[in-house]
N, C-alpha and C positions, 0 to 999 in steps of 0.2 A: 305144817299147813293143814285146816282143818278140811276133813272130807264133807264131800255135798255132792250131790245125785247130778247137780246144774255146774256148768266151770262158768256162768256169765249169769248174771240174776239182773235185769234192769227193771225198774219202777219209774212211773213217771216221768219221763226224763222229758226235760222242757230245755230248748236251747233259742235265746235271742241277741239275735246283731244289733249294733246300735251300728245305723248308716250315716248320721248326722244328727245336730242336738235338735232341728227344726223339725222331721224327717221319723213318722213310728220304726219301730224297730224291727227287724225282721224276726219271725219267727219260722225257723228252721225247722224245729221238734215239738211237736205239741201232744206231750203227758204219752210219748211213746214209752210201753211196757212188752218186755218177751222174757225167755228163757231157753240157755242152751245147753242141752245135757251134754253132760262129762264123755268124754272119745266120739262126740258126733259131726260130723260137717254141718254147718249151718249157712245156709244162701240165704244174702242180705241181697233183696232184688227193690229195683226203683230206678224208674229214667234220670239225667242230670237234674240237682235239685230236688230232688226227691227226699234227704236229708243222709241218706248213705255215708257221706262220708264224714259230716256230723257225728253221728252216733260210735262211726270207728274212732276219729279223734276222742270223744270223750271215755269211750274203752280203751285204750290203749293211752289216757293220761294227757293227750295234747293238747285239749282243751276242756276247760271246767264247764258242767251244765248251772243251767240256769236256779232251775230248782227238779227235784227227783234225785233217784238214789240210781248208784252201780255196782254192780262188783264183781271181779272180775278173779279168778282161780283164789276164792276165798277172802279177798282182800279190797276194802270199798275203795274206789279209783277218787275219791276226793282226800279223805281222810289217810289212806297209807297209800299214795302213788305210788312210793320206792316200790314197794313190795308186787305193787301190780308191775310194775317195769322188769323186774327180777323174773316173772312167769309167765310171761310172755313174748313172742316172737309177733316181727310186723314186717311186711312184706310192700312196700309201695307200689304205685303203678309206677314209677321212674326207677332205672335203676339206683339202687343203693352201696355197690362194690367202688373202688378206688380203678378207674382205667387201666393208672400206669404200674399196681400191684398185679403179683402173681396170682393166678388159684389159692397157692396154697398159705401166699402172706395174704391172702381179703381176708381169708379163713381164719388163719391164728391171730389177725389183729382184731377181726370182730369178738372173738372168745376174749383176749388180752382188755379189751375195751368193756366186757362184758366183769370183769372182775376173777377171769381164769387165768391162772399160775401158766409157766409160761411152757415148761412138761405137760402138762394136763392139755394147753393150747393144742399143740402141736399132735396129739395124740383124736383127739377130737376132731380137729381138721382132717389127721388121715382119716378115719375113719366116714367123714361125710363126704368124703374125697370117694372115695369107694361106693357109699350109697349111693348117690348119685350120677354115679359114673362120669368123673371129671380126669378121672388117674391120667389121659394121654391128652388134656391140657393143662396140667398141673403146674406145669413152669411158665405158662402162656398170662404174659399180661391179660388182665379182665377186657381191657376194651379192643381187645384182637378176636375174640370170642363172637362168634354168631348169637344172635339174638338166642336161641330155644337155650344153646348152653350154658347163654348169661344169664338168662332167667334162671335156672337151675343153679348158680353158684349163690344169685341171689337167698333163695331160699333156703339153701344150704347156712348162708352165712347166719342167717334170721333163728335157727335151728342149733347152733354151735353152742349155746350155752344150758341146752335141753329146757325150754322152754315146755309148758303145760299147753298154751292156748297159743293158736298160730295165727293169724291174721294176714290173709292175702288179697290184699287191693287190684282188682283187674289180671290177676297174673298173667292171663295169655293174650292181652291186649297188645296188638301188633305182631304176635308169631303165626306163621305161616300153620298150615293144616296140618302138618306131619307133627313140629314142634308142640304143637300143642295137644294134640294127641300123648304124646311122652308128657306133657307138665299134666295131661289128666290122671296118669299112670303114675305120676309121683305124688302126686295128692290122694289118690286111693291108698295108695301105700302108707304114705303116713296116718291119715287115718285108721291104718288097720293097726299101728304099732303105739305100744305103751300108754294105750285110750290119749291121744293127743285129739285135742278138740280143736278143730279146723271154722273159724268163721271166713268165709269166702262172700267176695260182693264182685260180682259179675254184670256186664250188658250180654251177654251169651245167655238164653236161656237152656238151649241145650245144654253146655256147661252144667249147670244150677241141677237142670233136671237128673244128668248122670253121676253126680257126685253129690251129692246134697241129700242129708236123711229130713230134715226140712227144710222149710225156705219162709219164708218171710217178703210181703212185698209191701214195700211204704210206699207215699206219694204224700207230697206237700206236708212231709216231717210229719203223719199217721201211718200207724198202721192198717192196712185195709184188707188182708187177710194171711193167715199163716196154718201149714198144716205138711205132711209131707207131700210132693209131687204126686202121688199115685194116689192117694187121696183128693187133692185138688182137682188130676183129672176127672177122677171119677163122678165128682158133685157135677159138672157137665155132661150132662146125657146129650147122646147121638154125635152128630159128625159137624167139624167145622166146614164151613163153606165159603172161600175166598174167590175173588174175581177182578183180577188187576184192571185199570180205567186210564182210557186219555181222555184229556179233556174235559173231565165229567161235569154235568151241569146235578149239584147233589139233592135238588128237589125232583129233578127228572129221577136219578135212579131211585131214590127212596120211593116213587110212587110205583116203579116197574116191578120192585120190590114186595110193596105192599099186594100185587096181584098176583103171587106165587102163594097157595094155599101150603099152608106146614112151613114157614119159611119163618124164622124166629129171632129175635137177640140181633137186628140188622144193625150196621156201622155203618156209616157213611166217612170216609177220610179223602180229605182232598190237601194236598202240598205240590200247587202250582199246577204244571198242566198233566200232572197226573195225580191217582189216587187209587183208593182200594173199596171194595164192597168185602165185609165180614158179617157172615150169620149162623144159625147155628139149626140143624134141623134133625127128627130124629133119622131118617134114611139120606146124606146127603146125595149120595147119586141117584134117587128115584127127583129130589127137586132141581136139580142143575141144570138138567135139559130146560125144564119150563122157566126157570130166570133168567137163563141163553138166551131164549125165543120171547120172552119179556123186556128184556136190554134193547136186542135187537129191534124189535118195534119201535121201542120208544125211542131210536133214533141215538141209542149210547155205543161209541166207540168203546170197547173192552180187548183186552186182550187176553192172557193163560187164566185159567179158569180148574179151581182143586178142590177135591176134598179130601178133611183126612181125620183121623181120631183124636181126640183130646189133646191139647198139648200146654206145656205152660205158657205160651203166648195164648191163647185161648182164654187161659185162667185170668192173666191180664186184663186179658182185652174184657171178659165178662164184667171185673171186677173194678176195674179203674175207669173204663169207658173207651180207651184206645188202645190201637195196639203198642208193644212195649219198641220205645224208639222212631215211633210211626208218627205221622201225622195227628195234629186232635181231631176228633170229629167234625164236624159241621155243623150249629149250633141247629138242636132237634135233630140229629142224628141215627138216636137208637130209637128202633122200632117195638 
């Protein structure tokens, strides 16, 4: 397998749905281009429809682009699929383990499934049996298993044929605070071993922020900006400034807004009978008292009211126009 500085090279990738023959077609991916260097995590960020999962199926072989190129640990994912399936591991948001197998038969049948001899299976399974610390459910049917440690055999299974490039769809989507804490801990770790190249696509931005050497954030099948986390924050000077809303009427607050002098990059989000005020200023706590006392006059119900340093919702919110998962704006929204 030839070496390359990147384990994932995309160009143009253009992906369209045909929804009916009357009916244009959808356009998922429009002439999306990145690259992922070889042993790095890489956060794939974007709200539902954003084309996320798009661009995983067509890396990982599920589905063919439109037109543009990929390739994936050396090998272009149209022309030699086999070869991309062979080098990589893919990790779903539903489980992918057999319920009514053990630990340690999901293990030896995903290897055995994978094209591994059946000594070699069994050897291998023990082995991620131990890294991931499954050894005192080992005999335990998959579907007896608590979520944190069935995600963890998942992954494990996805990894049993030593795979280059890992691919984890939502992993911690539905585990509890403690479990996912441990599935952050297993993704650092692999990352830290045998330069495995981790593409990761999360709605957790914390997630993305703590594990991710870059990140990438699409919307409407584009790319709209990519750089590492601490870079991102950085291009945002001073402090975010948030202020939860009942009821808000959003030409009222945009105008209480606009009478806070230093007050910059203002959001307006409303979803039903509440909403958010986002803005960005350099000293937030010298302006929050005066937007307080600017709300308040104007007659706005608000409630908790922060501010805090950079963050990649921030990056988002800059970058896309709302926040990630939040309400859209108000049409004339940002200030």
């Amino acid at each position: 397998m030839p070496t390359s500085p990147h384990a994932i090279e995309a160009e143009a990738l253009v992906k369209r749905y045909r929804t009916g023959r009357r009916t244009p077609p959808v356009e998922a991916l429009r002439g999306l281009s990145f690259e992922v260097a070889t042993g790095s995590v890489f956060g794939l960020l974007g709200p539902n429809g954003a084309g996320k999962s798009t661009t995983t199926k067509i890396l990982t072989t599920l589905a063919l682009p439109t037109s543009g190129t990929a390739r994936v640990a050396g090998a272009d994912v149209v022309r030699d699929a086999a070869a991309v399936r062979t080098r990589i591991g893919y990790v779903s948001q539903g489980t992918s383990t057999d319920p009514l197998l053990t630990v340690r038969e999901n293990l030896e049948l995903a290897a055995r499934l994978r094209g591994v001899g059946r000594a070699d299976a069994a050897g291998r399974a023990g082995r991620l049996i131990d890294e991931f610390a499954l050894a005192e459910h080992v005999e335990r049917p998959a579907g007896k298993l608590s979520g944190g440690t069935r995600r963890r055999l998942d992954v494990a299974a996805a990894l049993v044929h030593a795979p280059s490039v890992l691919f984890l769809d939502e992993p911690t989507t539905g585990l509890d605070p403690e479990s996912r804490a441990a599935m952050w801990g297993e993704i650092r770790r692999l990352a830290g071993q045998e330069s495995l190249t981790v593409v990761l696509t999360t709605h957790y931005l914390e997630e993305a922020d703590r594990l991710a050497d870059r990140v990438m954030i699409v919307d409407h099948g584009a790319k709209v900006v990519e750089g590492t986390p601490q870079a991102l924050k950085a291009d945002l000077a001073g402090d975010g400034v948030r202020v939860e809303l009942f009821e808000p009427d959003a030409d009222r607050v945009r105008r209480a807004a606009a009478s806070v002098p230093l007050l910059r990059d203002v959001v307006v989000e409303v979803s039903g009978p509440t909403g958010s005020l986002n803005a960005r200023a350099a000293d937030g706590s010298a302006v929050l008292a005066p937007l307080i006392q600017a709300l308040d006059a104007a007659g706005v119900a608000f409630g908790a009211a922060s501010v805090s340093g950079p963050t990649l919702d921030d990056v988002y919110l800059h970058h896309v126009g709302h926040s990630f998962g939040g309400a859209h704006p108000t049409e004339g929204a940002a200030a």
